[in-house]
C-alpha positions as CSV (number, residue, x, y, z in Angstrom):
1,X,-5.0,-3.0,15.8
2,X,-4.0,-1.2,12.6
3,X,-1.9,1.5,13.1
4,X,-3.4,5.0,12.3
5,X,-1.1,8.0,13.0
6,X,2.3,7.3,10.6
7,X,5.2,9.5,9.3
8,X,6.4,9.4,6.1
9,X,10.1,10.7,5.0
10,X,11.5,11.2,1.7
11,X,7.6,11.7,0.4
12,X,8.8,14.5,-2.2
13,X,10.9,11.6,-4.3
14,X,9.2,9.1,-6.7
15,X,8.8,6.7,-4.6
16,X,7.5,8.8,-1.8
17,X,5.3,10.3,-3.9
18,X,3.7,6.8,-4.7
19,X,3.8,5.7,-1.1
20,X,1.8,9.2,-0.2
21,X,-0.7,8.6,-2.7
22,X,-1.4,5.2,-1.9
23,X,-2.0,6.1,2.1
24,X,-4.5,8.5,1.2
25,X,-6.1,7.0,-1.5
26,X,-6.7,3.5,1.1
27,X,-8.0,6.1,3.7
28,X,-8.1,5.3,7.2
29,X,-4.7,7.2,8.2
30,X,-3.3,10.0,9.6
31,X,-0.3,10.9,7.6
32,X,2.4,13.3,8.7
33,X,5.2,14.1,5.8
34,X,8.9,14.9,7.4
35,X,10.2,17.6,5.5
36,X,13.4,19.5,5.5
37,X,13.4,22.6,6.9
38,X,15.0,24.6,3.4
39,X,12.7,21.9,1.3
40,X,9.9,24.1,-0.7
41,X,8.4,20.7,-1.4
42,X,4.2,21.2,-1.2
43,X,1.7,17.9,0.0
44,X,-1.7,17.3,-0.7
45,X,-4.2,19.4,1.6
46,X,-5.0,17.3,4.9
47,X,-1.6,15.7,5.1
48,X,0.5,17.6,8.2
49,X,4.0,18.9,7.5
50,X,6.6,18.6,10.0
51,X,9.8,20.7,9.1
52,X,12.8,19.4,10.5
53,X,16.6,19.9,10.9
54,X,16.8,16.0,11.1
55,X,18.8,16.5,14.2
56,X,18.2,13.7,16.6
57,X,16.3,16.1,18.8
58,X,14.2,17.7,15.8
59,X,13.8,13.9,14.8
60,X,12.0,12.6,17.9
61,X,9.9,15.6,18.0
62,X,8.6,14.7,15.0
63,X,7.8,11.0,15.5
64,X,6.2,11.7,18.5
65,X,2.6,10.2,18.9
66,X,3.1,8.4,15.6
67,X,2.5,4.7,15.0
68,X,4.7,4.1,12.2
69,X,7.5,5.7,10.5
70,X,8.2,4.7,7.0
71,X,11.6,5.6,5.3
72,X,11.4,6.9,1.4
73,X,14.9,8.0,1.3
74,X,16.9,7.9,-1.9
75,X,19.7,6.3,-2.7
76,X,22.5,8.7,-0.9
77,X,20.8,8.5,2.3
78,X,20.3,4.9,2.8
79,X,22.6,4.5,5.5
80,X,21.5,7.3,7.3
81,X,18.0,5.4,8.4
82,X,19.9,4.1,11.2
83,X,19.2,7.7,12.8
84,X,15.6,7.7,11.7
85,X,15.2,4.3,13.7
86,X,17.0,5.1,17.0
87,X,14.9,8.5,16.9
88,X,11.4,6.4,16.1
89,X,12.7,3.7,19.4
90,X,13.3,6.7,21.5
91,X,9.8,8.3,20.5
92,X,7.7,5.5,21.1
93,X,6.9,4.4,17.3
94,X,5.9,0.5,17.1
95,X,6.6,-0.2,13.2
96,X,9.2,0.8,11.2
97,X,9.1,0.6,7.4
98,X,12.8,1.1,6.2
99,X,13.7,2.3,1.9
100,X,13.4,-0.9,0.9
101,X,10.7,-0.7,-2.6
102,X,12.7,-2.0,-4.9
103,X,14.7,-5.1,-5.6
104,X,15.7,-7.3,-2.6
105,X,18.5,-6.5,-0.8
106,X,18.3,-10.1,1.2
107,X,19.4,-11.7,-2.6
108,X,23.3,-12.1,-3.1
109,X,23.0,-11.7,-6.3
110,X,21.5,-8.4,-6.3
111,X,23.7,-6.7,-3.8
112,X,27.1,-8.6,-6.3
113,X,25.5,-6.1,-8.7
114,X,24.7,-3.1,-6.4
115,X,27.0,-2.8,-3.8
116,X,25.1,0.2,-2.9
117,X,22.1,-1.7,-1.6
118,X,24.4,-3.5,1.3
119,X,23.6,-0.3,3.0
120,X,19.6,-1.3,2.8
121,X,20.7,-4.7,4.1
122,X,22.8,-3.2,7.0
123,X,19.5,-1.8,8.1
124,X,17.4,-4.7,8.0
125,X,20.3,-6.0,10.3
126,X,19.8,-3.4,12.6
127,X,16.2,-3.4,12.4
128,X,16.6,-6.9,13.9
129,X,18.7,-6.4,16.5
130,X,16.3,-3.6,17.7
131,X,13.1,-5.8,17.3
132,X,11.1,-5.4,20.9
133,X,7.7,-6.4,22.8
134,X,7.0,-2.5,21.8
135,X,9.0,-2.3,18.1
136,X,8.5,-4.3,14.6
137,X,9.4,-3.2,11.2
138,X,8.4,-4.5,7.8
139,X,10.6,-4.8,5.0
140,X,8.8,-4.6,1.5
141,X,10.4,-5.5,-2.1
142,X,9.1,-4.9,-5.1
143,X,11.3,-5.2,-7.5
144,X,11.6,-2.6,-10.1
145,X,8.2,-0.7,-10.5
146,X,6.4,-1.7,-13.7
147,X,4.0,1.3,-14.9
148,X,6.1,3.5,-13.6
149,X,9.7,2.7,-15.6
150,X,7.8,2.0,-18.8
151,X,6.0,5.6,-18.7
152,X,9.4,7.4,-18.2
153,X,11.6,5.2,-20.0
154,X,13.6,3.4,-17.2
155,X,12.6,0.2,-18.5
156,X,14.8,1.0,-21.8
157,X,11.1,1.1,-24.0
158,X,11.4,4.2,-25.9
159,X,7.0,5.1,-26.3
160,X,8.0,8.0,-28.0
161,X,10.4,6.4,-31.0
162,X,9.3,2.9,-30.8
163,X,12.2,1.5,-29.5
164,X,13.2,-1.7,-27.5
165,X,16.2,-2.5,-26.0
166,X,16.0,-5.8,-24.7
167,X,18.7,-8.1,-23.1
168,X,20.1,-11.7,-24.0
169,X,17.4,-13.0,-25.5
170,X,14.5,-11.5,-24.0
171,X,13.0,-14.8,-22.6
172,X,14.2,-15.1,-19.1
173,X,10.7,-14.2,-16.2
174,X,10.7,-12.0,-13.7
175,X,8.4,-9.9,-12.0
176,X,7.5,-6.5,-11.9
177,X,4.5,-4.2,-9.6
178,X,2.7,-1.0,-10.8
179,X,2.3,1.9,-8.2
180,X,-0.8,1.5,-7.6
181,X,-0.1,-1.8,-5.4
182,X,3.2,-0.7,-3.9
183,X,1.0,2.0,-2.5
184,X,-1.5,-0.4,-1.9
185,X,0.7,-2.9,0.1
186,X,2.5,-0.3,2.0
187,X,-1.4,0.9,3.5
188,X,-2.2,-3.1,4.0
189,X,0.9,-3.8,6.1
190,X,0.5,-0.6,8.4
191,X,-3.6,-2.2,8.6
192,X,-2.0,-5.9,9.1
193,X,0.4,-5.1,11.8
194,X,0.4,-8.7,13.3
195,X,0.6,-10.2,10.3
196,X,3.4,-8.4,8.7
197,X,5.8,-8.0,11.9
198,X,9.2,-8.3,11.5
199,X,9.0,-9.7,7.9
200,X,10.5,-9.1,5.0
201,X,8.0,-9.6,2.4
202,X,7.8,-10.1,-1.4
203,X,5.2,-8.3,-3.6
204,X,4.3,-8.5,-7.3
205,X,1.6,-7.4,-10.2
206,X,3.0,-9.2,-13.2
207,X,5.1,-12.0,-13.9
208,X,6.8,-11.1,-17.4
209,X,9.1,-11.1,-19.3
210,X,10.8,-8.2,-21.6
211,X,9.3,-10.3,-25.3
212,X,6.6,-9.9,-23.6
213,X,6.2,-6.7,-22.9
214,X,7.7,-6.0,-26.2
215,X,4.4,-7.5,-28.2
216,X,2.1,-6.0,-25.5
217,X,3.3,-2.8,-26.9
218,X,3.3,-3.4,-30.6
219,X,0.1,-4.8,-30.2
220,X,-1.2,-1.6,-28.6
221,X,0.7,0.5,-30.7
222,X,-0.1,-1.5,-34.0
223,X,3.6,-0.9,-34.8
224,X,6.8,-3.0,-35.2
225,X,9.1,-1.9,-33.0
226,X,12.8,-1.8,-33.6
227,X,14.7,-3.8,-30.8
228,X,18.3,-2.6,-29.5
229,X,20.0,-6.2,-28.7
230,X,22.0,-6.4,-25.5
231,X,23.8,-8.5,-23.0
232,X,24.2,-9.0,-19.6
233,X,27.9,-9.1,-19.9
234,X,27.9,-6.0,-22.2
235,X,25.5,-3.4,-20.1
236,X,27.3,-4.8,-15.9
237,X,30.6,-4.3,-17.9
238,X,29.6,-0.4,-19.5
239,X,27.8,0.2,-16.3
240,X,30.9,-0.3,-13.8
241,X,33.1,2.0,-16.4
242,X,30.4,4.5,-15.6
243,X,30.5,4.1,-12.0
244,X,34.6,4.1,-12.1
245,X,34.5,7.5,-13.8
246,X,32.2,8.7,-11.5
247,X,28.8,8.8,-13.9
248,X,26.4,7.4,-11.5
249,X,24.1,6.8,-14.1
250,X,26.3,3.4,-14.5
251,X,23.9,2.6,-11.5
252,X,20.5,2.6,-12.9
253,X,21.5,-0.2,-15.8
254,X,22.7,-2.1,-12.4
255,X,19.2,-1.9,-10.9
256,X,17.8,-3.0,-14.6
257,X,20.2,-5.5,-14.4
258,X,18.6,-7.0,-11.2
259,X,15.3,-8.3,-13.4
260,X,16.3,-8.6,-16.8
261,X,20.1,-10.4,-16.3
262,X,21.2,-13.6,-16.8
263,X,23.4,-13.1,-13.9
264,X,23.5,-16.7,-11.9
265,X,21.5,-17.2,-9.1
266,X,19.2,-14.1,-9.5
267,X,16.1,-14.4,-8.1
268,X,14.3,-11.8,-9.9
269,X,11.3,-13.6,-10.1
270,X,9.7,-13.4,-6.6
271,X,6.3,-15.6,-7.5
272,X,8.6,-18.5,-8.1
273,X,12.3,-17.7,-5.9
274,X,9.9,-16.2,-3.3
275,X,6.8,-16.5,-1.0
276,X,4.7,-13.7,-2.9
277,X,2.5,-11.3,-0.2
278,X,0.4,-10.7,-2.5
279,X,-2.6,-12.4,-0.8
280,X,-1.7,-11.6,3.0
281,X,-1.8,-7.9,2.0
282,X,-4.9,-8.2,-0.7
283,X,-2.9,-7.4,-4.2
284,X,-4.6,-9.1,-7.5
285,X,-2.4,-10.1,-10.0
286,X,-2.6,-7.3,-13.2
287,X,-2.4,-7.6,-16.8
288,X,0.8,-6.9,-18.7
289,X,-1.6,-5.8,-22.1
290,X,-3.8,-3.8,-19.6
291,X,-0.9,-1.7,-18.1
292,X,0.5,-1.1,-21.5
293,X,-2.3,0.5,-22.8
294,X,-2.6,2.4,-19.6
295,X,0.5,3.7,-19.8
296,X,0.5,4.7,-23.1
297,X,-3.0,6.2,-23.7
């Protein structure tokens, strides 16, 4: 039976936001945000607003009566979802959904790159070891978000200048999703809850690669864009002199790193490394012209 009543925490960041919107936009649930008492963070009207002191008291209070919890926290506060779970077990939840949306933090590879996402690999261990008759969680990767990163520039494709900056040679695949289906798949695991129990699964809405998207855009643009040439070796090595001088934005050319490096035994593209979801959780495949002249219009 799908689950109806479901908690969502950390739905004032981006991806919360998109996780939020795609709940209410596949109708059907119940949706209770977990905000922070001092947070002046406003929801959509119909979605309930707990305020809490995330104490573990304040915690279980507010997944009480809830089907699912799922976990939208940012990067500091990855390692503090083991409290979230122990409050959801001691309230009852069934399915826990832990700040995974993003890369996968069950590759090597990636976490050689990102230390930082051991921590979301630490709680898919302790998910495990808390699996029950009465407890599941789902575990969803996306790899970096597609519509999103190219409308803000994340990607490294500058709309407003015209300007690429693409790595090695700009051949090597990977895949990427929009919003719309990380939304989308989030909804369709908390309405498959049989299915997707106590799996970590794989999601996608192109396969691409950055050439690709590259002549996508000149194409809709009907401009030549000039291209910023890069390496692998040159933007890991600039990124950790970041990180050791304590710029953390060193960090967010790791996470690019983990779909457009050459680094050895990356598996960045999940419709090939990886058994895709895409069909358990009813995700069609999208266009890489049609998103770029989404975005850009």
């Amino acid at each position: 039976m799908a689950y109806t009543n479901v908690a969502l925490v950390g739905a004032s960041g981006s991806i919360g936001k998109i996780i939020l919107e795609g709940l209410i936009s596949a109708g059907g649930f119940i949706i209770t945000v977990i905000s922070r008492k001092d947070s002046s963070a406003t929801f959509p009207s119909g979605v309930a607003v707990f305020k809490s002191d995330f104490s573990d008291s304040d915690l279980q209070s507010a997944f009480k009566g809830q089907d699912a919890v799922i976990s939208a926290l940012g990067a500091t506060n990855f390692g503090k979802q083991k409290k979230l779970i122990d409050a959801a077990i001691d309230a009852g939840v069934k399915r826990f959904l832990p700040s995974e949306f993003s890369s996968s933090s069950q590759d090597t590879a990636v976490l050689q790159l990102l230390p930082l996402f051991s921590q979301k690999s630490d709680i898919i261990e302790y998910l495990k070891t808390k699996e029950s008759a009465g407890f599941s969680w789902t575990g969803v990767a996306t790899s970096l978000l597609f519509d999103w990163g190219l409308g803000n520039g994340f990607l490294e494709y500058d709309l407003a200048n015209k300007i690429a900056t693409i790595w090695d040679d700009g051949d090597k695949s990977f895949t990427l999703t929009n919003e719309k289906d990380l939304g989308a798949a989030v909804a369709s695991v908390l309405k498959k809850p049989e299915e997707t129990s106590n799996k970590y699964l794989f999601v996608s809405s192109v396969e691409t690669t950055q050439n690709e998207i590259l002549a996508a855009l000149e194409e809709a643009t009907g401009t030549k864009w000039a291209v910023n040439r890069t390496t692998t070796k040159e933007q890991v090595e600039t990124a950790l002199k970041k990180l050791g001088a304590g710029d953390f934005s060193g960090a967010f050319a790791l996470v690019r790193a983990t779909s457009f490096s050459n680094t050895p035994n990356l598996k960045s593209n999940y419709s090939r490394d990886e058994a895709l979801s895409n069909n358990l959780l009813g995700l069609q495949p999208a266009s890489v012209a049609d998103t770029v002249k989404r975005v850009i219009i």
